[in-house]
SEFI-31996 format. One record per atom (N, C-alpha, C, CB): z, y, x. Coordinates in steps of 0.2 Angstrom, whole numbers, plus 5000, padded with zeros to 4 digits. Glycine has a CB too. Example, Ala and Ser with C-alpha at 12.3 -4.5 7.8 and 13.67 -1.06 7.14 Angstrom:
REM SEFI-31996
<node><z>5039</z><y>4972</y><x>5066</x></node>
<node><z>5039</z><y>4978</y><x>5062</x></node>
<node><z>5039</z><y>4984</y><x>5066</x></node>
<node><z>5045</z><y>4978</y><x>5057</x></node>
<node><z>5035</z><y>4989</y><x>5064</x></node>
<node><z>5036</z><y>4995</y><x>5068</x></node>
<node><z>5039</z><y>5000</y><x>5064</x></node>
<node><z>5029</z><y>4997</y><x>5070</x></node>
This chain:
REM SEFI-31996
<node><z>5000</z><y>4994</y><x>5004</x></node>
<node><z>5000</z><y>5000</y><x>5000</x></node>
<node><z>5000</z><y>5006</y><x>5004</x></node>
<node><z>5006</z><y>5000</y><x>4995</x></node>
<node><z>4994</z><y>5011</y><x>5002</x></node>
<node><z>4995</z><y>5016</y><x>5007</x></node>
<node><z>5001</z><y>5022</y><x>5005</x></node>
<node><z>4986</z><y>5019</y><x>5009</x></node>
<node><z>5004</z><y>5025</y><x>5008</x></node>
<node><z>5009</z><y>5030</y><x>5010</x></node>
<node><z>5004</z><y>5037</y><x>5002</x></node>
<node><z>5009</z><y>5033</y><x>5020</x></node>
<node><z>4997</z><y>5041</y><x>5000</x></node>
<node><z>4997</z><y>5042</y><x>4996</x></node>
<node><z>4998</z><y>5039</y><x>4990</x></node>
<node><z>4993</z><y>5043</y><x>4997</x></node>
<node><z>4996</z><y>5030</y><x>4988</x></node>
<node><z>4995</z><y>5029</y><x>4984</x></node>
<node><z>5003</z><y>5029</y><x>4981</x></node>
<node><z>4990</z><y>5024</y><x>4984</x></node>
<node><z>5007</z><y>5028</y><x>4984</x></node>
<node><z>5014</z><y>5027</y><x>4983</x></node>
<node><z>5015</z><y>5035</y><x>4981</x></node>
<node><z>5019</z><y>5024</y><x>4991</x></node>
<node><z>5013</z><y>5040</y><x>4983</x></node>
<node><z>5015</z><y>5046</y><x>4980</x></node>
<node><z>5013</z><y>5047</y><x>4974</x></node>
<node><z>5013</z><y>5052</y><x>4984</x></node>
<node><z>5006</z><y>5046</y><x>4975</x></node>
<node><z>5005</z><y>5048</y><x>4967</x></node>
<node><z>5006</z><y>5043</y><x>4963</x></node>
<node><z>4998</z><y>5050</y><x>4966</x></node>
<node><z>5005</z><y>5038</y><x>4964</x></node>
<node><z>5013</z><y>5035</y><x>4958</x></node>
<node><z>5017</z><y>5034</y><x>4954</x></node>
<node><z>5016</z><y>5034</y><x>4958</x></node>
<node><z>5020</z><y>5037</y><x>4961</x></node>
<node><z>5027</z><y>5041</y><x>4959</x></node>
<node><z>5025</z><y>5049</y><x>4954</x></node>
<node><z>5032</z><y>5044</y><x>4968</x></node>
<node><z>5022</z><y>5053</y><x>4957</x></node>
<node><z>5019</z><y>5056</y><x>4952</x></node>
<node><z>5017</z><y>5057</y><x>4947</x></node>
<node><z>5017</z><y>5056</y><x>4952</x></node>
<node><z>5013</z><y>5052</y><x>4945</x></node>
<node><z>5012</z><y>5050</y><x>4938</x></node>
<node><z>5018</z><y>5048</y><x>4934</x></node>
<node><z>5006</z><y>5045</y><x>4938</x></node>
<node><z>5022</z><y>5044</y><x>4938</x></node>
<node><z>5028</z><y>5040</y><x>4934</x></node>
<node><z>5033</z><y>5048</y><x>4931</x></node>
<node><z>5034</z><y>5033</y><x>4942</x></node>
<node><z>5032</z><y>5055</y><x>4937</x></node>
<node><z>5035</z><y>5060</y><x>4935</x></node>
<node><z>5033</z><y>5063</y><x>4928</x></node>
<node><z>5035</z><y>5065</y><x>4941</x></node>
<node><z>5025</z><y>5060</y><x>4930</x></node>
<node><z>5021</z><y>5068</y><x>4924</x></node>
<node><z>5024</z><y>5062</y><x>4916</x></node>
<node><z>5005</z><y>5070</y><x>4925</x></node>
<node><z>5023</z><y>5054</y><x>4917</x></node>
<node><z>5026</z><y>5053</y><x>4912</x></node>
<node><z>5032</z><y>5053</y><x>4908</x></node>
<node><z>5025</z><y>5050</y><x>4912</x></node>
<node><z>5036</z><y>5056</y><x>4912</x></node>
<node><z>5044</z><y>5057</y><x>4911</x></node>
<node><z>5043</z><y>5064</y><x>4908</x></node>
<node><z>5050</z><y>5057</y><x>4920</x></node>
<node><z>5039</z><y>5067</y><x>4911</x></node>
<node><z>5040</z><y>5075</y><x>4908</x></node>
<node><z>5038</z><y>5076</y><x>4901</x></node>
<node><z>5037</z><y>5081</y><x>4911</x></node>
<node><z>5032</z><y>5073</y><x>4901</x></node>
<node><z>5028</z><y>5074</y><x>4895</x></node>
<node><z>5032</z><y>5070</y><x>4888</x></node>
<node><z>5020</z><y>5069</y><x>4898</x></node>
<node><z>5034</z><y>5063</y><x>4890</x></node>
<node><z>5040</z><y>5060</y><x>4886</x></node>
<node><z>5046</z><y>5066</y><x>4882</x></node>
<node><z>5045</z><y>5056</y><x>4892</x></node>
<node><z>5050</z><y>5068</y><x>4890</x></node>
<node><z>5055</z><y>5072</y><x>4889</x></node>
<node><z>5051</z><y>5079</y><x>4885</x></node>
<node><z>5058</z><y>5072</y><x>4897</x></node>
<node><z>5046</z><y>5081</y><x>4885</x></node>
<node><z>5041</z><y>5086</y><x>4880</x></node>
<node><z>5043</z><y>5085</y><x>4873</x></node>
<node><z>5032</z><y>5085</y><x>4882</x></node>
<node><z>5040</z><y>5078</y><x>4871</x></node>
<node><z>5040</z><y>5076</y><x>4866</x></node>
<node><z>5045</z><y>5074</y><x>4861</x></node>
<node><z>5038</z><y>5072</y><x>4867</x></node>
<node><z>5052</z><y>5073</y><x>4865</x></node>
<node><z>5058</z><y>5071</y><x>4862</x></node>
<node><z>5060</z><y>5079</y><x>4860</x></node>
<node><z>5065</z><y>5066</y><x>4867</x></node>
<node><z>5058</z><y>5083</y><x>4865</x></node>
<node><z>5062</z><y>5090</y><x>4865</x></node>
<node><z>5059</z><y>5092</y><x>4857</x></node>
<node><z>5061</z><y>5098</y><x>4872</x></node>
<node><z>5052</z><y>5089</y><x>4856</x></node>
<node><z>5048</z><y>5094</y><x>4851</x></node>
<node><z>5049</z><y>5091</y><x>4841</x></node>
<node><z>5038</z><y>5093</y><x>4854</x></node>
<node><z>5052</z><y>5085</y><x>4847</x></node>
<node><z>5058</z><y>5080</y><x>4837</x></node>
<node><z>5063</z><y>5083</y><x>4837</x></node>
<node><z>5063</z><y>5070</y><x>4836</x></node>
<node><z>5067</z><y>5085</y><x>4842</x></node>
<node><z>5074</z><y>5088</y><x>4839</x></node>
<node><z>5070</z><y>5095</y><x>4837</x></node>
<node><z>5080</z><y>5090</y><x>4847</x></node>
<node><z>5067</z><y>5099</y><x>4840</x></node>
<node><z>5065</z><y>5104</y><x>4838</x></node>
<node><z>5063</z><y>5105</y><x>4829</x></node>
<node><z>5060</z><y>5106</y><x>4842</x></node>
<node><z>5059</z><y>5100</y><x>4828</x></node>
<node><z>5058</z><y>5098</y><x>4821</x></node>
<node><z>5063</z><y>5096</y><x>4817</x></node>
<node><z>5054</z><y>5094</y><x>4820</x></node>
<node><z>5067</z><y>5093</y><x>4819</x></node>
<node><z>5073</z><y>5090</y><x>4814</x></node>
<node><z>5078</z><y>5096</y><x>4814</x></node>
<node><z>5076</z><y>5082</y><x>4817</x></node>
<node><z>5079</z><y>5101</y><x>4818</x></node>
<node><z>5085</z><y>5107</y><x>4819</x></node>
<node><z>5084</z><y>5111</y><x>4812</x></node>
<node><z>5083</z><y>5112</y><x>4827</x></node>
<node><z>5092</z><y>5110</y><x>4812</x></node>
<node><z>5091</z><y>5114</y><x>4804</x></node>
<node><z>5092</z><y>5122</y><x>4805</x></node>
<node><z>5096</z><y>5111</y><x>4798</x></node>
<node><z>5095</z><y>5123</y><x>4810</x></node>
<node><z>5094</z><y>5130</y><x>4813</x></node>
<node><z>5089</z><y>5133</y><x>4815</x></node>
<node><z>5096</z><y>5130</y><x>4817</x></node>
<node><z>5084</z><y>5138</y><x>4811</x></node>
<node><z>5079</z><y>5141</y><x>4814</x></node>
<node><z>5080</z><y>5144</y><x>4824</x></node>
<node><z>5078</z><y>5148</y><x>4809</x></node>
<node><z>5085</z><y>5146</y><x>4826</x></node>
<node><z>5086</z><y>5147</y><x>4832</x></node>
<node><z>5087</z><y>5143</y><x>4838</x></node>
<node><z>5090</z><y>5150</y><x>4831</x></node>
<node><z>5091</z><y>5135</y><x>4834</x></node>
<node><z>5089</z><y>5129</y><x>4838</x></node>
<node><z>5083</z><y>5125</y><x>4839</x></node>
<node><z>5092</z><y>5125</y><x>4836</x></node>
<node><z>5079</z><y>5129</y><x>4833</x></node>
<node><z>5074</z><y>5127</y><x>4833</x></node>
<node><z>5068</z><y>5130</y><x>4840</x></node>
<node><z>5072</z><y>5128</y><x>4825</x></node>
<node><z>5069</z><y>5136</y><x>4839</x></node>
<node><z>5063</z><y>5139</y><x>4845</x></node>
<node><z>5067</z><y>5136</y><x>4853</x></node>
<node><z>5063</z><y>5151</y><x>4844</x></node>
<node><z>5073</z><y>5138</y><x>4853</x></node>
<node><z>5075</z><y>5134</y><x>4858</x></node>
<node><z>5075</z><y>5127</y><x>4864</x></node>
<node><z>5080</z><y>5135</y><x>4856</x></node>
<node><z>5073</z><y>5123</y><x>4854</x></node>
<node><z>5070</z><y>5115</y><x>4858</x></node>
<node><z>5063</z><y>5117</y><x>4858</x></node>
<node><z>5070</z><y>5107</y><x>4853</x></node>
<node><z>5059</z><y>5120</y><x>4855</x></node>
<node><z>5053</z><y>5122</y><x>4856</x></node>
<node><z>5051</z><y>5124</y><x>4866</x></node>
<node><z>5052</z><y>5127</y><x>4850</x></node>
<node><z>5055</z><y>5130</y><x>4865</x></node>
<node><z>5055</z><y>5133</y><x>4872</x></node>
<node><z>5055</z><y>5127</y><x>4878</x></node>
<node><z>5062</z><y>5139</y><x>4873</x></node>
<node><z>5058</z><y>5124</y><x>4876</x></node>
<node><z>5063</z><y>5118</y><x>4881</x></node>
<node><z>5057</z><y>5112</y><x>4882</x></node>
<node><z>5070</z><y>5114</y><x>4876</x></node>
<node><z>5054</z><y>5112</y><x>4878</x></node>
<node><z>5046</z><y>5106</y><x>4874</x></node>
<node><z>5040</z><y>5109</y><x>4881</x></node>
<node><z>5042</z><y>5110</y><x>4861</x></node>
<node><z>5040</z><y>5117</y><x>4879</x></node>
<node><z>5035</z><y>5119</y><x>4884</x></node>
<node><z>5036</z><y>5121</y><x>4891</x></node>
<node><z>5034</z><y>5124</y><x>4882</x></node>
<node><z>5042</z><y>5121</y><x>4892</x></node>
<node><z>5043</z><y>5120</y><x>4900</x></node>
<node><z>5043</z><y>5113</y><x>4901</x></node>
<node><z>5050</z><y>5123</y><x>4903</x></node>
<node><z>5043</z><y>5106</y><x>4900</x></node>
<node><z>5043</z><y>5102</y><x>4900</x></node>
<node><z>5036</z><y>5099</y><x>4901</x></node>
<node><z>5046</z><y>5101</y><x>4897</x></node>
<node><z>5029</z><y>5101</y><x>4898</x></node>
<node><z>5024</z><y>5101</y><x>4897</x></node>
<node><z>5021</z><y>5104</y><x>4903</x></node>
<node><z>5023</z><y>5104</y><x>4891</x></node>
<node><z>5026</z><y>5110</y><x>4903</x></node>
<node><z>5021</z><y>5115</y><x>4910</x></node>
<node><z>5023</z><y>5110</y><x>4916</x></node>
<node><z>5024</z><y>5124</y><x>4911</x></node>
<node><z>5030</z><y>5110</y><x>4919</x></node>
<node><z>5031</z><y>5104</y><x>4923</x></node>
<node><z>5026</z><y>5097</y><x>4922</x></node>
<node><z>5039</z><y>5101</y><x>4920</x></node>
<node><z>5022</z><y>5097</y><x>4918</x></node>
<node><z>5020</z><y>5088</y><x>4918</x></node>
<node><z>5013</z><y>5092</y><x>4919</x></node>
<node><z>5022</z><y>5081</y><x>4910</x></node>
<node><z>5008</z><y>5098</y><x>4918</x></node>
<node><z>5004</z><y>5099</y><x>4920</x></node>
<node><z>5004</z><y>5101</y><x>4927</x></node>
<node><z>5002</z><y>5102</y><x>4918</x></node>
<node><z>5010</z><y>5104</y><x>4931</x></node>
<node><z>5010</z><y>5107</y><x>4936</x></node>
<node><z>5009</z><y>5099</y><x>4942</x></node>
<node><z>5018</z><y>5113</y><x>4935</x></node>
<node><z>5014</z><y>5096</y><x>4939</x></node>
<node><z>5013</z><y>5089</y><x>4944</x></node>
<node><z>5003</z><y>5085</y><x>4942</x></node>
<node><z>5021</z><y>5081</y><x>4939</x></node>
<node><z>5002</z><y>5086</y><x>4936</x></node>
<node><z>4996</z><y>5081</y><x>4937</x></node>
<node><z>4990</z><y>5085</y><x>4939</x></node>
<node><z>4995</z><y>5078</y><x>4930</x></node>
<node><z>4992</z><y>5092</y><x>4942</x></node>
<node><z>4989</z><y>5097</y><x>4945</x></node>
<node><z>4987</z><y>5095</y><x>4954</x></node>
<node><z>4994</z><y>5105</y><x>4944</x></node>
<node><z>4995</z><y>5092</y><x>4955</x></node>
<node><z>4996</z><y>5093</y><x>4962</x></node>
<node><z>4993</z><y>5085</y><x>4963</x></node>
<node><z>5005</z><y>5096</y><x>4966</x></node>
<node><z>4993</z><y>5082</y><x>4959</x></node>
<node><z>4991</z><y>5073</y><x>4961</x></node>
<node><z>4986</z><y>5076</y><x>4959</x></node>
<node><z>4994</z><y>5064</y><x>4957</x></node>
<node><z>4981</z><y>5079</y><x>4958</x></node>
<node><z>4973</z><y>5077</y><x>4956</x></node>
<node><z>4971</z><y>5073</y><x>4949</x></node>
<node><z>4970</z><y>5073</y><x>4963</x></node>
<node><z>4975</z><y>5073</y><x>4946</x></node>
<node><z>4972</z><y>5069</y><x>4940</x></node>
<node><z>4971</z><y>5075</y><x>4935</x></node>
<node><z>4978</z><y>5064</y><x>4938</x></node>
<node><z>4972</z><y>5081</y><x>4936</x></node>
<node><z>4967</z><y>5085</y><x>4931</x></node>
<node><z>4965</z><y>5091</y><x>4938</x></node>
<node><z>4971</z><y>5090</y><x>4923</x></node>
<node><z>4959</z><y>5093</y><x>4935</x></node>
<node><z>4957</z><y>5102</y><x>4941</x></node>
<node><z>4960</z><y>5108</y><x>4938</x></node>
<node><z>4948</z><y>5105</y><x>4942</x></node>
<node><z>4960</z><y>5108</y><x>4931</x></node>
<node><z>4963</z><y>5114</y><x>4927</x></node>
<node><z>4964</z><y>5111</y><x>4920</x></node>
<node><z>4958</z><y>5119</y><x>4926</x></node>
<node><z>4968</z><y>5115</y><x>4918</x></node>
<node><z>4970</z><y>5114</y><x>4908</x></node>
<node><z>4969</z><y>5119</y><x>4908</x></node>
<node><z>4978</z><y>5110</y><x>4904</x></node>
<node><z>4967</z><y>5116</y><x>4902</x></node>
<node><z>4965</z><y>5122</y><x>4897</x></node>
<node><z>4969</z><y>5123</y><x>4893</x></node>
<node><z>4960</z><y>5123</y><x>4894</x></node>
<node><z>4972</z><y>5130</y><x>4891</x></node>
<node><z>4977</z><y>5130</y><x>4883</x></node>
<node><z>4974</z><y>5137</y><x>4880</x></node>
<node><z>4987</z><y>5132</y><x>4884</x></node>
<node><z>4972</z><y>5131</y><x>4874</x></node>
<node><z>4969</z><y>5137</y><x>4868</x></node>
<node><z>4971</z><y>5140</y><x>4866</x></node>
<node><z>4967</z><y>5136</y><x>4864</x></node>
């Protein structure tokens, strides 16, 4: 196993932790019966997301994202 392929890997295993961890933030966010908790798991959903582009940026598995 070469010393890259082990990094990105690991990498990908990160961008799938964040992207996960995105997803759970964005149920609590839905289920919060607090409009204020709500934007807060939201906020929390999108740094988690940005984390998991920022990693699938640096492994090469996208060149750019796009957000619409």
């Amino acid at each position: 196993m070469a010393i890259g392929t082990c990094k990105y890997g690991y990498m990908e295993a990160q961008n799938s932790t964040f992207r996960l961890r995105a997803v759970q933030c964005e149920l609590r966010a839905r289920d919060a019966p607090d409009p204020l908790m709500k934007t807060e798991w939201e906020e929390i959903a999108i740094e988690w997301h940005l984390l998991a582009n920022a990693v699938a940026q640096a492994s090469g598995e996208v060149d750019q994202i796009d957000v619409a």
